[in-house]
PyMOL CGO cylinders between C-alpha atoms (Angstrom):
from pymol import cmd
from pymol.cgo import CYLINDER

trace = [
    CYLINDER, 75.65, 38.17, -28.44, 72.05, 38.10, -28.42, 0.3, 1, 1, 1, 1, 1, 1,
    CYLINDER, 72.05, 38.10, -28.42, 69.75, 35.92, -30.84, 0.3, 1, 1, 1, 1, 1, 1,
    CYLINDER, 69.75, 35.92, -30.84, 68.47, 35.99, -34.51, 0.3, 1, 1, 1, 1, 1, 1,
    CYLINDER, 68.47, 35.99, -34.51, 65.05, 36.98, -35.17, 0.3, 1, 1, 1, 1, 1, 1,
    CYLINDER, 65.05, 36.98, -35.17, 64.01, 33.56, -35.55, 0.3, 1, 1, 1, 1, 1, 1,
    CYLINDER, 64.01, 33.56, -35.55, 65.74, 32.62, -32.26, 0.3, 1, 1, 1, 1, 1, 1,
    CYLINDER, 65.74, 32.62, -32.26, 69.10, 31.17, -33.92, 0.3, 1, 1, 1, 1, 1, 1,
    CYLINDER, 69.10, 31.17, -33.92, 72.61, 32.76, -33.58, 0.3, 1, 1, 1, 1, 1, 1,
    CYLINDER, 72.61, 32.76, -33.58, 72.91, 36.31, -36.05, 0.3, 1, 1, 1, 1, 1, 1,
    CYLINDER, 72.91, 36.31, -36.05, 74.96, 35.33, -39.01, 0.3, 1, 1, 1, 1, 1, 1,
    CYLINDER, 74.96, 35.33, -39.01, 78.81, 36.03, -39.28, 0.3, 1, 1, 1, 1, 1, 1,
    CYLINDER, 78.81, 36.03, -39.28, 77.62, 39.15, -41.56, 0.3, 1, 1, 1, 1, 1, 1,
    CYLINDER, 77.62, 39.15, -41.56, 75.55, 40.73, -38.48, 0.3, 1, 1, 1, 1, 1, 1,
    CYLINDER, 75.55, 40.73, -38.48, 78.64, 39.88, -36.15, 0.3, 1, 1, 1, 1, 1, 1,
    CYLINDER, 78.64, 39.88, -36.15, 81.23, 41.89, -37.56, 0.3, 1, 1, 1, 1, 1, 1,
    CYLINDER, 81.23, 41.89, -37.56, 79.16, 44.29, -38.20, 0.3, 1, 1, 1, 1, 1, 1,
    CYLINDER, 79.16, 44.29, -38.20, 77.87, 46.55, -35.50, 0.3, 1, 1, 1, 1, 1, 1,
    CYLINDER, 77.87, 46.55, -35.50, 76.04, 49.00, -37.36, 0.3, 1, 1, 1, 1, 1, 1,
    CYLINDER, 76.04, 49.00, -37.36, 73.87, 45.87, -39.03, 0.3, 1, 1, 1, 1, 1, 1,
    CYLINDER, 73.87, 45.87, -39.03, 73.03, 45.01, -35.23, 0.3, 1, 1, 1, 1, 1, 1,
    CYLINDER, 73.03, 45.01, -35.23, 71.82, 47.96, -34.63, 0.3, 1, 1, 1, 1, 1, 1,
    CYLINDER, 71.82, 47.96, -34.63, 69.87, 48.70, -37.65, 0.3, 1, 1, 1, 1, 1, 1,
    CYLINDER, 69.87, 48.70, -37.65, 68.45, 44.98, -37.27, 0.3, 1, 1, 1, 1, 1, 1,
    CYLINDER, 68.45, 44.98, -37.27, 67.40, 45.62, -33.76, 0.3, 1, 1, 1, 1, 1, 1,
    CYLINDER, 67.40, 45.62, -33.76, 65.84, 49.00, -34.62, 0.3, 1, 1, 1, 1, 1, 1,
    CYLINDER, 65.84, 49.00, -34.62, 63.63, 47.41, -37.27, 0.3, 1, 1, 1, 1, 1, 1,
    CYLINDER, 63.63, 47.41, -37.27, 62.44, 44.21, -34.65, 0.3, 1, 1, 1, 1, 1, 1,
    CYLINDER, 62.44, 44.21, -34.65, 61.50, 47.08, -32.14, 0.3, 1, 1, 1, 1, 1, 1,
    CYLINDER, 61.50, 47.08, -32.14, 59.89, 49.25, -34.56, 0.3, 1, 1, 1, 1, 1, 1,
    CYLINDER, 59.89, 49.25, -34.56, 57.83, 46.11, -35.72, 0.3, 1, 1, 1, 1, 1, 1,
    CYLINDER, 57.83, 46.11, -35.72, 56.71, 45.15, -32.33, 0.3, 1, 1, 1, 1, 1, 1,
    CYLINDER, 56.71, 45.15, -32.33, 55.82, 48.21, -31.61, 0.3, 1, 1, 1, 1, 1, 1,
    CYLINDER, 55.82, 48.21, -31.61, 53.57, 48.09, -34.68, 0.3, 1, 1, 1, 1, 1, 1,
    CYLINDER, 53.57, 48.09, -34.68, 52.40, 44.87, -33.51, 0.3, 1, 1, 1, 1, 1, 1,
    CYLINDER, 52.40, 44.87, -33.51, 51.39, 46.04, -30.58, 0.3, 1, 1, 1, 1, 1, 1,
    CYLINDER, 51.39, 46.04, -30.58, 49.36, 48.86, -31.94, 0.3, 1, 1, 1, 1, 1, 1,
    CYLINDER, 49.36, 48.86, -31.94, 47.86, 46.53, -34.76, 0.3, 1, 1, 1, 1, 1, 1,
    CYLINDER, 47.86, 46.53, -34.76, 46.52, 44.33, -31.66, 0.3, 1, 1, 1, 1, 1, 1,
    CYLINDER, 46.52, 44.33, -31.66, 45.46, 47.21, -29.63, 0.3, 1, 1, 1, 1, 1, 1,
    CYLINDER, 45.46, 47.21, -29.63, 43.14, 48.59, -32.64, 0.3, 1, 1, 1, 1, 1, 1,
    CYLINDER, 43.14, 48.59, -32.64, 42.03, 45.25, -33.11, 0.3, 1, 1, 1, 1, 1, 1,
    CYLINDER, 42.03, 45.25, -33.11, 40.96, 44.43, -29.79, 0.3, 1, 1, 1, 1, 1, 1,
    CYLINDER, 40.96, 44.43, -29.79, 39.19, 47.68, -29.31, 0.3, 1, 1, 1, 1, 1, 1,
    CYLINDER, 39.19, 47.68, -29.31, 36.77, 46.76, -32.89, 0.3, 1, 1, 1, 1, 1, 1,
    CYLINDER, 36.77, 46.76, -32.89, 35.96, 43.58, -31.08, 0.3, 1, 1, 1, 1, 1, 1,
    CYLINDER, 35.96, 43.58, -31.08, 34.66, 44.51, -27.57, 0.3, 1, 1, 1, 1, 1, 1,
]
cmd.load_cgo(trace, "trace")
């Protein structure tokens, strides 16, 4: 199974629970795409 947010195993609680997984992985993709928007906005005010 694949890696907590901070880079250390998912607890027992995410494990046995699939629908946590996927509502956990939802919410890291949704933030990086956010991220990634954030920096794009960003980068465009300084040049």
């Amino acid at each position: 199974m694949g890696k907590g947010i901070r880079g250390d195993p998912p607890s027992e609680a995410v494990r046995s629970n699939p629908t946590a997984k996927v509502v956990l992985d939802h919410m890291i993709r949704e933030s990086e795409y956010f991220v990634g928007i954030a920096q794009a906005l960003l980068y465009q005010q300084t040049t």
